[in-house]
N, CA, C, O and CB atoms as a CASP TS submission, in Angstrom:
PFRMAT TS
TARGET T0000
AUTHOR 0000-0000-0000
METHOD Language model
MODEL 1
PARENT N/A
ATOM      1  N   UNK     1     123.418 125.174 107.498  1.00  0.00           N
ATOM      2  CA  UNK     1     124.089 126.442 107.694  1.00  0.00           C
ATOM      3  C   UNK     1     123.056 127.523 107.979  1.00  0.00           C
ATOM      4  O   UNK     1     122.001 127.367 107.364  1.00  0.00           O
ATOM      5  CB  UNK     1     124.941 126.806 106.466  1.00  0.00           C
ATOM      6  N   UNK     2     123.119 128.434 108.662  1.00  0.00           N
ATOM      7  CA  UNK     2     122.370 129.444 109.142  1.00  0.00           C
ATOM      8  C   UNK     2     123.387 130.854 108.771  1.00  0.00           C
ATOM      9  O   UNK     2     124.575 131.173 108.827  1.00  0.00           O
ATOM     10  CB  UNK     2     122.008 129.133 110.830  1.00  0.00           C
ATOM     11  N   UNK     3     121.913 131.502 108.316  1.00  0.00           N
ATOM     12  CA  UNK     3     122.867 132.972 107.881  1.00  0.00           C
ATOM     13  C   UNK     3     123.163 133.966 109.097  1.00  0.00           C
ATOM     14  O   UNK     3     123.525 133.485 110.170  1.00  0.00           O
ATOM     15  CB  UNK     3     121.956 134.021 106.678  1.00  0.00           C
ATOM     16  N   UNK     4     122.998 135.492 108.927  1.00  0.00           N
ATOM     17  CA  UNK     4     123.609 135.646 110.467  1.00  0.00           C
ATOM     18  C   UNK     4     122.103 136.141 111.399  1.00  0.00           C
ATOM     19  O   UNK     4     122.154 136.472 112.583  1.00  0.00           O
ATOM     20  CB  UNK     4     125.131 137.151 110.527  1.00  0.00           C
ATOM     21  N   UNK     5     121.361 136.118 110.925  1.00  0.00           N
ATOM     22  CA  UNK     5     120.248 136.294 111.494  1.00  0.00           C
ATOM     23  C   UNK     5     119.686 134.686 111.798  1.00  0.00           C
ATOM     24  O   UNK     5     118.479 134.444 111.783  1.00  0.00           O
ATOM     25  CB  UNK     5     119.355 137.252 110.553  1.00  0.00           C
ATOM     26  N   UNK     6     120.501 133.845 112.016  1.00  0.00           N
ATOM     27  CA  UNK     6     119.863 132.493 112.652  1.00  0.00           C
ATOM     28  C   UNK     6     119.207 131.906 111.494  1.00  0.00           C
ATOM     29  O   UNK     6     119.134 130.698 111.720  1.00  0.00           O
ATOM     30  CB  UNK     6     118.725 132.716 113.936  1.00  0.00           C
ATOM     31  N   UNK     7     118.767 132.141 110.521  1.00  0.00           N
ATOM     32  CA  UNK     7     117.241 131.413 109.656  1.00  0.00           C
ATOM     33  C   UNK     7     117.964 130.653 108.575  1.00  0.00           C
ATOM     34  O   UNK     7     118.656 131.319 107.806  1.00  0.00           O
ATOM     35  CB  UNK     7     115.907 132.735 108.766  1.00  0.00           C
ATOM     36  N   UNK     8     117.903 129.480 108.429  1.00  0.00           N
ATOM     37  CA  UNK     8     118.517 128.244 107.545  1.00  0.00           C
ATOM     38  C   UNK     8     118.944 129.004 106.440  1.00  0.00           C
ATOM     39  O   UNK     8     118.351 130.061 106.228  1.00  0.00           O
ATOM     40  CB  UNK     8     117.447 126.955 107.061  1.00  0.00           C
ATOM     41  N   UNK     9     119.950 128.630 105.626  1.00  0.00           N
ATOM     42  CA  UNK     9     120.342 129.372 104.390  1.00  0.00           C
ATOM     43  C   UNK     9     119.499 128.351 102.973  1.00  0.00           C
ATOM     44  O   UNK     9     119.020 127.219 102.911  1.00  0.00           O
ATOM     45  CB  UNK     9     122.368 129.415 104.324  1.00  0.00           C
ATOM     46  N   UNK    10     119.679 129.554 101.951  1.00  0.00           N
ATOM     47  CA  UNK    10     118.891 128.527 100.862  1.00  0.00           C
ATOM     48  C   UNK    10     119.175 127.329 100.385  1.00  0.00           C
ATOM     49  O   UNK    10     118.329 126.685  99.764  1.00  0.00           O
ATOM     50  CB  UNK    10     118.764 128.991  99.782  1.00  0.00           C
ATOM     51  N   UNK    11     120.499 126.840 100.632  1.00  0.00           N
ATOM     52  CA  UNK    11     121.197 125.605 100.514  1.00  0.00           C
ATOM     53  C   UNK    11     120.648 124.547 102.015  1.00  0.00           C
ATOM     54  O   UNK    11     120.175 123.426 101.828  1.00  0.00           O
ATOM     55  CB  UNK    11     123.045 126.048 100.460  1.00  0.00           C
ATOM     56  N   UNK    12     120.759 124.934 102.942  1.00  0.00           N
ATOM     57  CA  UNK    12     120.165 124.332 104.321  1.00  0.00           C
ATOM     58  C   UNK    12     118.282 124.045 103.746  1.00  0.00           C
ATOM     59  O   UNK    12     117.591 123.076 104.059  1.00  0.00           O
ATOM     60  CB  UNK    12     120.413 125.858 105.978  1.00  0.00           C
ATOM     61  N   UNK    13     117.928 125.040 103.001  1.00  0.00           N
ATOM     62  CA  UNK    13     116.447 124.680 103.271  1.00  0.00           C
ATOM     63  C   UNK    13     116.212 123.790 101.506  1.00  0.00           C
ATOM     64  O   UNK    13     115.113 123.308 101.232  1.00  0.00           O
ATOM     65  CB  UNK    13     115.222 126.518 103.660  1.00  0.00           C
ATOM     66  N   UNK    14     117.073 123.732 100.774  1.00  0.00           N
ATOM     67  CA  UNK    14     116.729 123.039  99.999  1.00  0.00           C
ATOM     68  C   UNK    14     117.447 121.844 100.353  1.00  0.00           C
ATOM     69  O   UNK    14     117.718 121.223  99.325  1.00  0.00           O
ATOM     70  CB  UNK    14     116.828 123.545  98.838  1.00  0.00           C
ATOM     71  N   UNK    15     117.862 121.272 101.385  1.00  0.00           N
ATOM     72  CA  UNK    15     118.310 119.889 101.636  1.00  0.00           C
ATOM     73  C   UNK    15     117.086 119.109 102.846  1.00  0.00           C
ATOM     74  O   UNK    15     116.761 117.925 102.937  1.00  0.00           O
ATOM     75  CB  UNK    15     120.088 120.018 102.313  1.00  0.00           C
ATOM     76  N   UNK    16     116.669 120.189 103.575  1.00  0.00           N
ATOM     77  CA  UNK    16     116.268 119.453 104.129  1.00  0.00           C
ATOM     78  C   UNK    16     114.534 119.408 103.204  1.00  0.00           C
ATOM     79  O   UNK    16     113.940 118.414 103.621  1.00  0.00           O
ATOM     80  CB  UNK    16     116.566 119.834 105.677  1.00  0.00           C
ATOM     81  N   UNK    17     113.859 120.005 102.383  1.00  0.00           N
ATOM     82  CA  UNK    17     112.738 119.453 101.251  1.00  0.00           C
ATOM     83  C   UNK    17     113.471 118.349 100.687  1.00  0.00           C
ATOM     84  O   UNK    17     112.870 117.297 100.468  1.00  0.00           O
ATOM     85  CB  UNK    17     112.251 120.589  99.956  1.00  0.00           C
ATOM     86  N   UNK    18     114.979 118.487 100.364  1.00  0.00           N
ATOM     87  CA  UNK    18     115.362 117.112  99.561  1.00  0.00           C
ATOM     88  C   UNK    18     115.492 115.766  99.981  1.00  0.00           C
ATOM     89  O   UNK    18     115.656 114.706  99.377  1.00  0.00           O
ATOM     90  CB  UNK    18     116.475 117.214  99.075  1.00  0.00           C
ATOM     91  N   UNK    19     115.325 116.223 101.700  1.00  0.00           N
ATOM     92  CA  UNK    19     115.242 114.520 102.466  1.00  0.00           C
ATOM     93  C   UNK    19     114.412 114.858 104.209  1.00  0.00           C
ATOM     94  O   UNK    19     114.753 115.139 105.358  1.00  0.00           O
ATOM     95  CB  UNK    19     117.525 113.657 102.799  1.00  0.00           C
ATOM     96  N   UNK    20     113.007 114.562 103.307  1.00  0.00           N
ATOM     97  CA  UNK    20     112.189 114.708 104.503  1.00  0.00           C
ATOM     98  C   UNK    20     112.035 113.862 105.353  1.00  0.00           C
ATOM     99  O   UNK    20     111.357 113.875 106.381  1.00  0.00           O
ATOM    100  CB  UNK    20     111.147 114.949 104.306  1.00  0.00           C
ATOM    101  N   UNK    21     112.935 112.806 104.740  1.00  0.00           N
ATOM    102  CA  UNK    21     112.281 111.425 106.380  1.00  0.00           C
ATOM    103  C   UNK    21     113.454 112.014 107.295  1.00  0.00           C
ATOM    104  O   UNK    21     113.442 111.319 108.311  1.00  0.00           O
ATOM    105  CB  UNK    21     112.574 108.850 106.096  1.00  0.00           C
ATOM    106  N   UNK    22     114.501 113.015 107.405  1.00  0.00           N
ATOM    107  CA  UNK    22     115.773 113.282 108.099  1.00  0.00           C
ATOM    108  C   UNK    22     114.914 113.959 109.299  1.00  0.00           C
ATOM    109  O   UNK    22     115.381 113.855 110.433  1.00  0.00           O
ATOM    110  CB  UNK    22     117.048 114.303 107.210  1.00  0.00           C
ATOM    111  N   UNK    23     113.637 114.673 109.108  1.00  0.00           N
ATOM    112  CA  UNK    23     113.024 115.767 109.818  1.00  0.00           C
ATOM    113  C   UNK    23     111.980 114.925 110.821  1.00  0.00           C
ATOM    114  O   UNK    23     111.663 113.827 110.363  1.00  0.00           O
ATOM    115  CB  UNK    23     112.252 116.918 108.712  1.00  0.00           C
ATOM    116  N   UNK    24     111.672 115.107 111.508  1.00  0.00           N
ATOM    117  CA  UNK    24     111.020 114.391 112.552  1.00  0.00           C
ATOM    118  C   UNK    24     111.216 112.806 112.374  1.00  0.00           C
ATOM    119  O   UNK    24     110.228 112.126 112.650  1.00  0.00           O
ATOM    120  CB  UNK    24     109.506 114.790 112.558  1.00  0.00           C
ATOM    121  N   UNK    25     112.344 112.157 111.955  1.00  0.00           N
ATOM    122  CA  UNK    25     112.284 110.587 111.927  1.00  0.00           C
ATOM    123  C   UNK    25     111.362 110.338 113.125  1.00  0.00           C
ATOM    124  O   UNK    25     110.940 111.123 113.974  1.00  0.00           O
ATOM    125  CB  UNK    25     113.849 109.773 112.097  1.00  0.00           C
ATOM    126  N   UNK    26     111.117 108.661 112.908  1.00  0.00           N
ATOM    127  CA  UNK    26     110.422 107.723 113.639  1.00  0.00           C
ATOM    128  C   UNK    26     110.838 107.041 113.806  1.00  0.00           C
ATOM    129  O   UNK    26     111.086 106.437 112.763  1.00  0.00           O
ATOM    130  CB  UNK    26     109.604 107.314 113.460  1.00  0.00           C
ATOM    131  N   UNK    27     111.346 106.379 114.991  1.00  0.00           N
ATOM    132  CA  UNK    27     112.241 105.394 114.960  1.00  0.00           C
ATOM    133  C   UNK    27     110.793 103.885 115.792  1.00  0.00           C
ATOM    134  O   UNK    27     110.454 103.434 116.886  1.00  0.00           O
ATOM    135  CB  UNK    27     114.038 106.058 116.110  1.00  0.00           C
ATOM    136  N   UNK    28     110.505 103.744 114.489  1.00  0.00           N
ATOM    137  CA  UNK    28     109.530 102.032 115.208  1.00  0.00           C
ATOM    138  C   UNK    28     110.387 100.972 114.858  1.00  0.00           C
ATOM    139  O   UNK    28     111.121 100.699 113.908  1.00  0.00           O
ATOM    140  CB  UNK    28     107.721 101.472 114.348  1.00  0.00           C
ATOM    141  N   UNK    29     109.988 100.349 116.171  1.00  0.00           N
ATOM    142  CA  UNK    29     110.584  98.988 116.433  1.00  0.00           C
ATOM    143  C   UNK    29     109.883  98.065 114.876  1.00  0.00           C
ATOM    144  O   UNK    29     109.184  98.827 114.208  1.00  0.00           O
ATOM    145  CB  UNK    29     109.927  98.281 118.302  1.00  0.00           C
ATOM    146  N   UNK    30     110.000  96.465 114.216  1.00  0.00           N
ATOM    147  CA  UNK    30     109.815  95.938 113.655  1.00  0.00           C
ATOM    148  C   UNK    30     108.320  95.720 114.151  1.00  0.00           C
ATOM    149  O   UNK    30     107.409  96.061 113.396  1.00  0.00           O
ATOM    150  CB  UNK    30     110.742  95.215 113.504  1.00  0.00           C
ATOM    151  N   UNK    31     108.020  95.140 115.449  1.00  0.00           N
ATOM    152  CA  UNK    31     106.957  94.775 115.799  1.00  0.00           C
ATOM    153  C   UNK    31     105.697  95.936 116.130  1.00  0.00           C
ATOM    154  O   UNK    31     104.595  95.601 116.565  1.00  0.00           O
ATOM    155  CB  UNK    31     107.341  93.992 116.805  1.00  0.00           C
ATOM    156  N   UNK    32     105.999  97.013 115.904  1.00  0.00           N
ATOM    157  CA  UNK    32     105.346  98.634 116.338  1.00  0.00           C
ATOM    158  C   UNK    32     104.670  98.343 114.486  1.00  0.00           C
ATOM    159  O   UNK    32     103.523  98.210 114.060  1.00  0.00           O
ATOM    160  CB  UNK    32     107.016 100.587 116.836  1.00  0.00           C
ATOM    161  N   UNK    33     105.918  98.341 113.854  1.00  0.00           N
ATOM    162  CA  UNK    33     105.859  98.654 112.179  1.00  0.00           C
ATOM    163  C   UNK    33     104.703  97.840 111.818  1.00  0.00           C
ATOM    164  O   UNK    33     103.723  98.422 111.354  1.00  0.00           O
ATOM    165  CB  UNK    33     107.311  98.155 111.185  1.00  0.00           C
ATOM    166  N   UNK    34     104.685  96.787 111.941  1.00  0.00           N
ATOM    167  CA  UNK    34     103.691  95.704 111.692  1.00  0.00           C
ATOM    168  C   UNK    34     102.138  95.728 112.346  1.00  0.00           C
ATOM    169  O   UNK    34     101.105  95.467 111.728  1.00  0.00           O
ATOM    170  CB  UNK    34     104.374  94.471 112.190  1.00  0.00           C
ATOM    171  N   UNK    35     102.252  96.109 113.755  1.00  0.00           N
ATOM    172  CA  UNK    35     100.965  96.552 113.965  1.00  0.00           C
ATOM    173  C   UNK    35     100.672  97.470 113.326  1.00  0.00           C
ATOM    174  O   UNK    35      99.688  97.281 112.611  1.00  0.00           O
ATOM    175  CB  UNK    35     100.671  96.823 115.043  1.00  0.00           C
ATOM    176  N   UNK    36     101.219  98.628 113.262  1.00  0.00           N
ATOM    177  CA  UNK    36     100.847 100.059 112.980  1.00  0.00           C
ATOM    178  C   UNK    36      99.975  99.449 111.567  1.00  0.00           C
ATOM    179  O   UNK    36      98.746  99.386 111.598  1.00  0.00           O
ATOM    180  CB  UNK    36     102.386 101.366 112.724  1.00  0.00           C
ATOM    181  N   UNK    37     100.921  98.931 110.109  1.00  0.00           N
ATOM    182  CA  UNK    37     100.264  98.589 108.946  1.00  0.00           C
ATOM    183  C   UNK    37      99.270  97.612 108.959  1.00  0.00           C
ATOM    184  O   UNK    37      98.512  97.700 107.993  1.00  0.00           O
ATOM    185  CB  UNK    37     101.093  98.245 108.103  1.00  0.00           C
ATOM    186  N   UNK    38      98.900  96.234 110.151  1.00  0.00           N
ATOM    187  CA  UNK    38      97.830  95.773 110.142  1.00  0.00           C
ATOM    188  C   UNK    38      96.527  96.492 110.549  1.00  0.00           C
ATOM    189  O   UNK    38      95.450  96.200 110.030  1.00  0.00           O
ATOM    190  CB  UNK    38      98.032  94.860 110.715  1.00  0.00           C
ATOM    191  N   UNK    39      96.676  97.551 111.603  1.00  0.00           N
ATOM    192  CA  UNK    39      95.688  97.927 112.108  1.00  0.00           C
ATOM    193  C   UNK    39      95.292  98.977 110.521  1.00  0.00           C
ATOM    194  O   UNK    39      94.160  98.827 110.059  1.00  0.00           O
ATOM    195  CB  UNK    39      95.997  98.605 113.771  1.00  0.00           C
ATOM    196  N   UNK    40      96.038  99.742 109.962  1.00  0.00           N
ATOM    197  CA  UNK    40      95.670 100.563 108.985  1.00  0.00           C
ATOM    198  C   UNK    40      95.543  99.990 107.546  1.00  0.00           C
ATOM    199  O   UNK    40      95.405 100.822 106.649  1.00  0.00           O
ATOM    200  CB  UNK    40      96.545 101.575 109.025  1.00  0.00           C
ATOM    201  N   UNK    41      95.568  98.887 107.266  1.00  0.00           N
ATOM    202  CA  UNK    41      95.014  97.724 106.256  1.00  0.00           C
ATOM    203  C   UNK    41      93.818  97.323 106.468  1.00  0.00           C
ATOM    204  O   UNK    41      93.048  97.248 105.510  1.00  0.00           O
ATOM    205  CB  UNK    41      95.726  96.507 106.249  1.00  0.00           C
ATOM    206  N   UNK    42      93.291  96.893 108.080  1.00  0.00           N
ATOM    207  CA  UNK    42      92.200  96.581 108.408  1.00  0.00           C
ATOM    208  C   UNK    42      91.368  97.728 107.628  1.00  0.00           C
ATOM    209  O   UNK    42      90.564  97.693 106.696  1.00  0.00           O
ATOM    210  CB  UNK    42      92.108  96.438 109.897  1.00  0.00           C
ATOM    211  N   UNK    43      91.904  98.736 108.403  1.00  0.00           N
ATOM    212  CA  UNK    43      90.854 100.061 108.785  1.00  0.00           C
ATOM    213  C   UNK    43      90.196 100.106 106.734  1.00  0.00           C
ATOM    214  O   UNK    43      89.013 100.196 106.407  1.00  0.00           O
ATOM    215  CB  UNK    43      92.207 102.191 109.631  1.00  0.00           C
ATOM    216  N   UNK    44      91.456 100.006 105.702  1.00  0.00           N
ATOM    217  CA  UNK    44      91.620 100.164 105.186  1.00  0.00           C
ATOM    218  C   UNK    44      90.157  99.406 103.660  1.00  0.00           C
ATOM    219  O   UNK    44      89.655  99.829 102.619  1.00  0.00           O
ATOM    220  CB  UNK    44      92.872 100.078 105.655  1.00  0.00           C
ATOM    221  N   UNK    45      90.086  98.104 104.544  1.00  0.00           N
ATOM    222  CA  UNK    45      89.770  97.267 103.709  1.00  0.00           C
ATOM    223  C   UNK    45      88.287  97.713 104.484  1.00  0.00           C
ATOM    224  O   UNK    45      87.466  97.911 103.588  1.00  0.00           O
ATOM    225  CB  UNK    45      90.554  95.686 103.622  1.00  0.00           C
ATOM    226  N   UNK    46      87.800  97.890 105.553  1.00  0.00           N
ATOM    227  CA  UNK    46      86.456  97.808 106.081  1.00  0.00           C
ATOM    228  C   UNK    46      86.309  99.065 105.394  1.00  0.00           C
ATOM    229  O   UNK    46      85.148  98.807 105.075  1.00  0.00           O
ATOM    230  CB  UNK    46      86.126  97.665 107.742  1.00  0.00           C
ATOM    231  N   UNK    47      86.484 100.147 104.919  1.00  0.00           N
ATOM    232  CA  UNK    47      86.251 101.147 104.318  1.00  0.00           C
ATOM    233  C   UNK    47      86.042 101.072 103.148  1.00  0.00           C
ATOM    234  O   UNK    47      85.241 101.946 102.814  1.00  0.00           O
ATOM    235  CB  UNK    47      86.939 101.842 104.476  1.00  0.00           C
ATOM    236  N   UNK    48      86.425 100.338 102.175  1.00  0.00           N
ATOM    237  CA  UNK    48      86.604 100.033 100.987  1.00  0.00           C
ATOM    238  C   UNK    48      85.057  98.820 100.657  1.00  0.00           C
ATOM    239  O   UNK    48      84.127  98.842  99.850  1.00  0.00           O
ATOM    240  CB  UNK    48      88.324  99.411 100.892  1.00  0.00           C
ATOM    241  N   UNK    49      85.386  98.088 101.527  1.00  0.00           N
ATOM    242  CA  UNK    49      84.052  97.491 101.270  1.00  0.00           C
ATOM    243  C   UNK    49      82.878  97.835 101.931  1.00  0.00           C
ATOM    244  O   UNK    49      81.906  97.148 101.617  1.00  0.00           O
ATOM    245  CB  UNK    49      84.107  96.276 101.442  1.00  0.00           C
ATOM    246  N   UNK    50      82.622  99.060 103.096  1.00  0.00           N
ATOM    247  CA  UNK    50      81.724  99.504 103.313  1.00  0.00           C
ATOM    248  C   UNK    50      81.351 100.510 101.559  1.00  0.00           C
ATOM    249  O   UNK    50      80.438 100.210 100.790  1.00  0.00           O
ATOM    250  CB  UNK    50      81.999 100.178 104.814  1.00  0.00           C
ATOM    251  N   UNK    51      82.105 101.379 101.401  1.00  0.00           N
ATOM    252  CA  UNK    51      81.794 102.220 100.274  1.00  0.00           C
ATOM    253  C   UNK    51      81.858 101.332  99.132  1.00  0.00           C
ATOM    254  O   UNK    51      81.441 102.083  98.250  1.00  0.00           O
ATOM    255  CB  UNK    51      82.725 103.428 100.121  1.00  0.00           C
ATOM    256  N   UNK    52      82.103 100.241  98.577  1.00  0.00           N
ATOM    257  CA  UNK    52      81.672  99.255  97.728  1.00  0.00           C
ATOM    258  C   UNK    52      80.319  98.576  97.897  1.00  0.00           C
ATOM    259  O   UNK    52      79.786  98.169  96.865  1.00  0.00           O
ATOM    260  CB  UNK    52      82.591  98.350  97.762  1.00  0.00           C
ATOM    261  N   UNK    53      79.626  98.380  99.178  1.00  0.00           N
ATOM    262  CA  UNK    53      78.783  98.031  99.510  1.00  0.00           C
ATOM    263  C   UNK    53      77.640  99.475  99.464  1.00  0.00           C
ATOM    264  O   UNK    53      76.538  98.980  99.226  1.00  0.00           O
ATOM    265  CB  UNK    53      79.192  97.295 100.665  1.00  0.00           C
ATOM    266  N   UNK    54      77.535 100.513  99.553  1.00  0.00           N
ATOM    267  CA  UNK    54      77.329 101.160  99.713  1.00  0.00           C
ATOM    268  C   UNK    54      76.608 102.128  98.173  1.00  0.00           C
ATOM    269  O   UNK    54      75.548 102.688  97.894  1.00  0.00           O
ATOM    270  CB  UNK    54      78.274 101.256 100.479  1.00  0.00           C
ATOM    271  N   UNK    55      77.969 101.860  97.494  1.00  0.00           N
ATOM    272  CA  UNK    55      77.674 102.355  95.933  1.00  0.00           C
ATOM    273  C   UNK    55      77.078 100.919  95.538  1.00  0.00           C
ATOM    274  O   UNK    55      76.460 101.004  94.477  1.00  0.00           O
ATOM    275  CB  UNK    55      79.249 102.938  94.841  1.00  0.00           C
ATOM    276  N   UNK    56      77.080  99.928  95.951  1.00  0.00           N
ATOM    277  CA  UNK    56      76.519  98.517  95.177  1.00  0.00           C
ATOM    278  C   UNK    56      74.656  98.716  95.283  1.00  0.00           C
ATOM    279  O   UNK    56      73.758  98.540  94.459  1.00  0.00           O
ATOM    280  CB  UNK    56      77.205  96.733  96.277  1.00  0.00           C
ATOM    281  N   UNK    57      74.678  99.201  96.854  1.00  0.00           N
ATOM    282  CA  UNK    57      72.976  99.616  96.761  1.00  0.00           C
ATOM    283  C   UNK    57      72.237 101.198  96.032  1.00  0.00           C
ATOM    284  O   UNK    57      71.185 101.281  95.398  1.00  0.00           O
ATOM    285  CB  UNK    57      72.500  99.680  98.494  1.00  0.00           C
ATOM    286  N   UNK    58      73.083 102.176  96.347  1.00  0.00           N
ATOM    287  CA  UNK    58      72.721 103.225  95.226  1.00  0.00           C
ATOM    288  C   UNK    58      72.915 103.148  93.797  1.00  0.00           C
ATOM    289  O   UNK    58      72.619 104.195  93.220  1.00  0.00           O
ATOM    290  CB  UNK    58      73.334 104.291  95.464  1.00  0.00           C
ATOM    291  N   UNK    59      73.421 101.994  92.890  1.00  0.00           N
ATOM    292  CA  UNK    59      73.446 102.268  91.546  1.00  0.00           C
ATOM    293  C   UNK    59      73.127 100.840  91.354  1.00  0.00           C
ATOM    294  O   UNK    59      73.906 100.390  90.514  1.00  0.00           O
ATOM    295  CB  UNK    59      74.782 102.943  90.858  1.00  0.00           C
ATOM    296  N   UNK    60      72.079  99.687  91.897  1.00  0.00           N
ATOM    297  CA  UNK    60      71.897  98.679  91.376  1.00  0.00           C
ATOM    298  C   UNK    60      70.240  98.968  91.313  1.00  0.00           C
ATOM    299  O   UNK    60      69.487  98.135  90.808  1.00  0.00           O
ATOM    300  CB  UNK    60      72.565  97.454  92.119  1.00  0.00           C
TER
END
């Protein structure tokens, strides 16, 4: 609902904080979904064991 100056009413703007995936959805395919989380698992794990590797030579 919009008040009369156009700008969401306080009921309009506390629904849409109450369901933020409604606001720019994403609509990925199954096979998009799956790359997207392998490539950012990879990224995920080479980071993790670079900075494991990393603190393993500054505190040994």
């Amino acid at each position: 609902m919009l008040d009369a100056a156009g700008r969401p009413t306080a009921s309009r703007a506390v629904e849409l904080q109450a369901r933020p995936s409604e606001v720019g959805r994403l609509t990925l395919t199954v096979k998009q979904t799956l790359q997207t989380w392998t490539v950012l698992e990879t990224v995920l794990s080479v980071v993790s064991f670079a900075v494991a590797g990393l603190l393993f030579v500054l505190l040994a």
